[in-house]
C-alpha positions in Angstrom: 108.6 132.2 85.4 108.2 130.9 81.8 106.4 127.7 80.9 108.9 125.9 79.8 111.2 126.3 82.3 108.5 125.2 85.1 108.5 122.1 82.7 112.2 121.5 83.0 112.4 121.7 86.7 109.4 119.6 86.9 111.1 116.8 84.5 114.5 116.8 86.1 112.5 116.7 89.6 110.1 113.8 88.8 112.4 112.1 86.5 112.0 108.4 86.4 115.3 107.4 84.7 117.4 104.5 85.6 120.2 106.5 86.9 118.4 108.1 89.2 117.2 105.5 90.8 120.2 104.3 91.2 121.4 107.3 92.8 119.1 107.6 95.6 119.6 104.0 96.5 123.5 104.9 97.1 122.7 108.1 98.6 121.0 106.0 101.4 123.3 103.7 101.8 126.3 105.8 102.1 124.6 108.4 104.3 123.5 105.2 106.7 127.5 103.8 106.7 128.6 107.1 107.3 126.4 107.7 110.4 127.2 104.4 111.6 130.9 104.6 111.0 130.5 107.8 113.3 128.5 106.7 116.3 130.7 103.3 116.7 132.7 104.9 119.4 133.0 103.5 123.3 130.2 105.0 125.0 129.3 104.6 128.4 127.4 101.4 129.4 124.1 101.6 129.8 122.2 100.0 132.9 120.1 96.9 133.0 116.7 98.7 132.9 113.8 98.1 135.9 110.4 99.5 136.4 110.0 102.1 138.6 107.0 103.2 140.6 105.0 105.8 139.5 106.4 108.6 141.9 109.9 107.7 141.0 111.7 111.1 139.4 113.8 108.4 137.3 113.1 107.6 133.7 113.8 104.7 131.6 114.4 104.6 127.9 113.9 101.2 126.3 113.5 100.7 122.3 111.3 99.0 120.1 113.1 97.0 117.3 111.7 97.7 114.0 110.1 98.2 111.3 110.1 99.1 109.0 107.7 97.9 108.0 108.1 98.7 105.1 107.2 97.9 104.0 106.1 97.1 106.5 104.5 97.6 104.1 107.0 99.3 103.5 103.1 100.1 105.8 103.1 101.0 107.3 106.5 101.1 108.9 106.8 103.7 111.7 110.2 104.3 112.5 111.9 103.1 116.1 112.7 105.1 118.9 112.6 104.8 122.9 109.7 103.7 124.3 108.7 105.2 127.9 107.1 102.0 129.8 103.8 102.8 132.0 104.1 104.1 134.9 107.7 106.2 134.5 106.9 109.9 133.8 110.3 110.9 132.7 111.8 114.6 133.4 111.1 117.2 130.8 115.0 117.1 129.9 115.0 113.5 129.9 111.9 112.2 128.2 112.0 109.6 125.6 110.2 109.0 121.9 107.8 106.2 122.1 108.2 103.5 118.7 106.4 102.3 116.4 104.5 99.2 116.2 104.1 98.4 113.0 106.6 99.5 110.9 105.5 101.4 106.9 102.8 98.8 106.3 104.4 95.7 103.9 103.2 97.7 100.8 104.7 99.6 98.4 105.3 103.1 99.7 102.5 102.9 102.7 103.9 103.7 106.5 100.4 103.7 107.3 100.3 99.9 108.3 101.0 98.2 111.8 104.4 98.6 113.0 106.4 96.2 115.3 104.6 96.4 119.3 105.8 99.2 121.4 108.8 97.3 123.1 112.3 97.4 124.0 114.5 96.8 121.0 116.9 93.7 120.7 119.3 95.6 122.7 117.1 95.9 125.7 117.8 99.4 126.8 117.4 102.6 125.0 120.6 105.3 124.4 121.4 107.2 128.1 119.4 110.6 128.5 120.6 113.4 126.6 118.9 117.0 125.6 115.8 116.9 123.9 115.6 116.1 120.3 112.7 118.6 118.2 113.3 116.2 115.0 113.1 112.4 115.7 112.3 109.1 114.0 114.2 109.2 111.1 114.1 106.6 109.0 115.5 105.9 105.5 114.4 102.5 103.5 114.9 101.3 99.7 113.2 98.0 98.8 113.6 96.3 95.7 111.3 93.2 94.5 112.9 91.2 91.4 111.6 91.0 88.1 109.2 88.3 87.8 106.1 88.0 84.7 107.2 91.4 83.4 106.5 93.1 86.8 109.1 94.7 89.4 108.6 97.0 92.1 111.1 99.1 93.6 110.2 101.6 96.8 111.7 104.5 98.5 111.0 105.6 101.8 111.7 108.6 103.7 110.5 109.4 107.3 110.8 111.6 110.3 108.8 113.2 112.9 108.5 117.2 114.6 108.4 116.7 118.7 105.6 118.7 119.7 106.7 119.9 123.7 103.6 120.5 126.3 105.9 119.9 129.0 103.0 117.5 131.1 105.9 114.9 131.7 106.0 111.6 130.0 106.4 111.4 125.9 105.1 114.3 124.3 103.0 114.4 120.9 105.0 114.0 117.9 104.1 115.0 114.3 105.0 112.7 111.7 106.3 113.6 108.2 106.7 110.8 105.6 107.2 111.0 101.6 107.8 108.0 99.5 108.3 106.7 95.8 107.3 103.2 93.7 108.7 102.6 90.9 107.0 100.3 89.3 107.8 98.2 85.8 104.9 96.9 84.0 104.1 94.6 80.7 103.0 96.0 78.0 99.6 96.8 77.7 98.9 97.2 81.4 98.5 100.8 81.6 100.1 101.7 84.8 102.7 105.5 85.7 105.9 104.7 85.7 106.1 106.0 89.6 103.6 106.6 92.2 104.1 108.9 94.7 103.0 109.2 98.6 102.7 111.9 101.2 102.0 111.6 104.7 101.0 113.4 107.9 99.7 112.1 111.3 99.7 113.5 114.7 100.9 110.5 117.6 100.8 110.5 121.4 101.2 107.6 123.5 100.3 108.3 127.2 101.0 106.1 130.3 97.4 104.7 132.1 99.1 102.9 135.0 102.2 101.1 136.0 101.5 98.2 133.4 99.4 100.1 130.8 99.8 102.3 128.1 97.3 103.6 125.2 99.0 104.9 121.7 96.9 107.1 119.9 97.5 108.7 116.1 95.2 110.0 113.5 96.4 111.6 110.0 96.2 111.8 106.8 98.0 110.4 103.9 98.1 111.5 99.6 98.8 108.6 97.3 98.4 109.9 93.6 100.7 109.6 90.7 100.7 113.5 90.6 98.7 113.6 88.0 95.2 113.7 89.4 93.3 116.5 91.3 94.6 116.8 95.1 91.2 115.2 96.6 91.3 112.0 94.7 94.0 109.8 96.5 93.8 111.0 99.9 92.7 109.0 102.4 92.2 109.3 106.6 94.3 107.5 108.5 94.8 106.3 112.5 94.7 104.0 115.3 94.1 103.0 118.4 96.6 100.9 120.5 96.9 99.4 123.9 99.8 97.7 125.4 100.4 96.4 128.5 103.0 94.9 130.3 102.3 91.7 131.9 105.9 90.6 133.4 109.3 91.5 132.5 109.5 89.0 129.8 105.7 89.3 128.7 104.1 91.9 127.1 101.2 92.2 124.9 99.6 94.7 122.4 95.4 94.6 121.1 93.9 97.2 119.2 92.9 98.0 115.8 95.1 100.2 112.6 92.6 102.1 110.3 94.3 102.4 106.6 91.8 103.6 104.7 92.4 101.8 101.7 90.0 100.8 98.9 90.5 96.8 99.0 91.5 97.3 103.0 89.7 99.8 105.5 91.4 98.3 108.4 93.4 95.7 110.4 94.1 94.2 113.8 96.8 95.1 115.7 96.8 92.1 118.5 99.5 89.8 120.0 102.3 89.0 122.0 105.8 90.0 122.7 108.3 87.7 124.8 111.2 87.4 125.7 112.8 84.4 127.8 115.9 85.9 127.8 118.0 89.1 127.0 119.2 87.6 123.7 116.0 85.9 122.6 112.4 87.6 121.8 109.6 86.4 120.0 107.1 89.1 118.5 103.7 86.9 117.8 102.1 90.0 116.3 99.7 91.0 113.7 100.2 91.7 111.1 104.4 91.3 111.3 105.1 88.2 113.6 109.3 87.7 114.1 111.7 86.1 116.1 114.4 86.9 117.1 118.2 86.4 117.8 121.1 88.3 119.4 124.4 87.4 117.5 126.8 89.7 118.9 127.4 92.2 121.7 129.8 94.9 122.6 130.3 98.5 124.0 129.5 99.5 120.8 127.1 97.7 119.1 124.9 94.7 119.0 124.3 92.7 115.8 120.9 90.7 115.7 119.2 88.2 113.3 115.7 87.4 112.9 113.0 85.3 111.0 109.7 86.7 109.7 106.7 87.6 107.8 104.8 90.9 106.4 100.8 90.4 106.3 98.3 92.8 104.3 100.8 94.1 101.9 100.2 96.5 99.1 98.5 99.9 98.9 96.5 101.6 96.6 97.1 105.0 94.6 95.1 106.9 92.5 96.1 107.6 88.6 95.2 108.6 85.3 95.5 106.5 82.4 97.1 106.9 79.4 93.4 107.7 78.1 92.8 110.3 80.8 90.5 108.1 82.7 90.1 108.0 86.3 91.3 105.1 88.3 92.8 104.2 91.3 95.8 101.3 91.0 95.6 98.5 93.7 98.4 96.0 94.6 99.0 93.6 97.4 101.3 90.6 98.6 102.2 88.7 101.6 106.1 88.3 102.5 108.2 86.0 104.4 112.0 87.1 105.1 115.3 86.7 107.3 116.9 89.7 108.3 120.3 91.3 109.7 120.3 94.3 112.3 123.5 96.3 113.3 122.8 98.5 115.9 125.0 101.4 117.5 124.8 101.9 121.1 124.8 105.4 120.5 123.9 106.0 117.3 121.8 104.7 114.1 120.7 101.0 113.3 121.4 99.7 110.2 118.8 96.2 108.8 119.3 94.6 105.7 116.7 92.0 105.0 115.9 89.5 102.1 112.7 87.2 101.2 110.3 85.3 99.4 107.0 87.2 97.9 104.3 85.7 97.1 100.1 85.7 96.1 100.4 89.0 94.5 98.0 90.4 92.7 97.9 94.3 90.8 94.5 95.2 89.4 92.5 98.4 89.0 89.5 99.5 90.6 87.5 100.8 87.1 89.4 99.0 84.4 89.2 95.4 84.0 92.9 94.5 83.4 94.6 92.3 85.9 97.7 90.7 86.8 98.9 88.0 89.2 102.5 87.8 88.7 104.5 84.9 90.1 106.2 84.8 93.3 109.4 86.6 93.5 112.2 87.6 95.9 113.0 91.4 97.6 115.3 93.0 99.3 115.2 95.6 101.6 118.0 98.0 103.2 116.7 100.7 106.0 118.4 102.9 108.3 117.3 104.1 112.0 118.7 107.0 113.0 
């Protein structure tokens, strides 16, 4: 193939106009309305879920809410799914995908962070048994944080994951695929791409210990580059190590420890606790993405929930080439605090739109001494589940 026309393709691929921004941010959120406009159908009701001795041939599906993440960060958000409590080995035909904890990280582009504790979603229970599903934990998010100093950020996120079957009873391995874009406006002077790219792999298998314990395991890697640097610079090792345990039927609780990798951040705790008082009400007092939570609504169909809270350890780091052809990698991070709306389908996907306040941010560069703190900001953030 000519030259040029590997150019072409290459510019209308990595384009970073306007308009095309714009487009994948209604792409989303038509392909989200859509899926939810075709899952809100009477369904069956589900039962109130129980635990079950170990010998029991029964399974139970409950979800995790969340996530995100990401952001968070938009970190390390993993996307939700059902969660197999310790101690119920479902059927091959009947097993379950365990969630994520803490959700794409808080930071721009990153999935890598702690997602929300692996717990039953707002709803309580997860959808009824079905055939198994090879391609799970889907997850679409656009995130947008406002103009402020000459500096706005806006992120795309794309997610799902590749069941790997071994048929030894209880949630199998899953392979995780990610890809995401930053778009990132900057003042002049402060030599920064345009967009910065990420690419992710990682390998995940939570396994059952006991009747109250489980451990959640994941190692992978992840490529952060504006594309224009050599393929080793920008990759990083990623993983952790999780343990949760379930302590009564309204108290649970989650220690263990999320390795990013980064440059400014090698790794965080992943430690707190999840209850719930009643079926409508849960607090998550975890780190690094604490919430609470409130059930507004409830039908056959769907629940709606709201909830209050905060993203720690944003940001993320990528490696670039100046303008000059210098080496560098670009570092940014922020904290978050926000209020958020979740539509769920019984059946189906699970819509969250979110808005909040951003704040001790701070972009730098690893080699070159340029800096900036912009001023706090707002962001927005729209995400589907499916």
């Amino acid at each position: 193939m000519p030259e040029d026309v590997v150019w072409s393709l290459g510019d209308v691929l990595w384009t970073r106009s306007v308009v095309t921004r714009l487009v994948v941010a209604f792409a989303v959120i038509v392909s989200g309305i859509e899926r939810i406009a075709i899952a809100d159908q009477p369904v069956r009701a589900r039962q109130p879920a129980t635990l079950l001795p170990p010998e029991s041939d029964e399974s139970l599906d409950t979800e995790r809410s969340l996530s995100d993440t990401p952001t968070a960060e938009p970190a390390s958000y993993l996307p939700d799914q059902p969660l197999d409590l310790p101690g119920v080995a479902p059927r091959d035909d009947e097993w379950t995908e365990p969630g994520e904890v803490f959700p794409e990280g808080g930071a721009p582009g990153e999935a890598d962070v702690v997602e929300e504790p692996l717990v039953e979603s707002p709803g309580g229970q997860g959808p009824p048994p079905g055939p198994r599903r090879w391609l799970t934990d889907h997850n679409d998010a656009v995130t947008v944080l406002f103009p402020r100093d000459g500096f706005s950020v806006m992120e795309y996120d794309a997610r799902t994951a590749v069941v790997i079957p071994l048929f030894l009873g209880g949630p199998p391995p899953k392979l995780g695929v990610g890809f995401g874009a930053t778009t990132i406006d900057s003042p002049d002077g402060f030599d920064l791409p345009d967009t910065l790219y990420n690419v992710q792999l990682e390998l995940r298998w939570l396994r059952p210990v006991n009747e109250w314990m489980a451990v959640d395991t994941a190692v992978g890697g992840a490529w952060f580059t504006d594309f224009n640097t050599p393929a080793s610079r920008g990759f990083r090792v990623t993983g952790r190590v999780l343990l949760f345990m379930t302590h009564s039927e309204t108290l649970k609780s989650a220690v263990g420890v999320v390795y990013l990798g980064r440059d400014n951040l090698v790794a965080v705790p992943a430690v707190g606790l999840i209850y719930s008082p009643r079926e409508d009400v849960r607090y998550e007092v975890m780190i690094p993405r604490p919430r609470a939570m409130w059930r507004l609504g409830k039908s056959e169909t769907h629940e709606q929930w709201g909830y209050l809270g905060a993203e720690l350890f944003g940001g993320n780091n990528w490696a670039i080439d100046h303008a000059d052809g210098r080496e560098d990698v670009f570092i940014y991070t922020d904290y978050r605090l926000l209020a958020g709306f979740e539509y769920k389908a019984t059946a189906g996907p699970t819509l969250r739109a979110e808005a909040g306040f951003v704040f001790a941010r701070e972009a730098r560069f690893e080699v070159d001494p340029r800096e900036l703190e912009p001023g706090s900001t707002g962001f927005a953030r729209l995400s589907f589940v499916y």
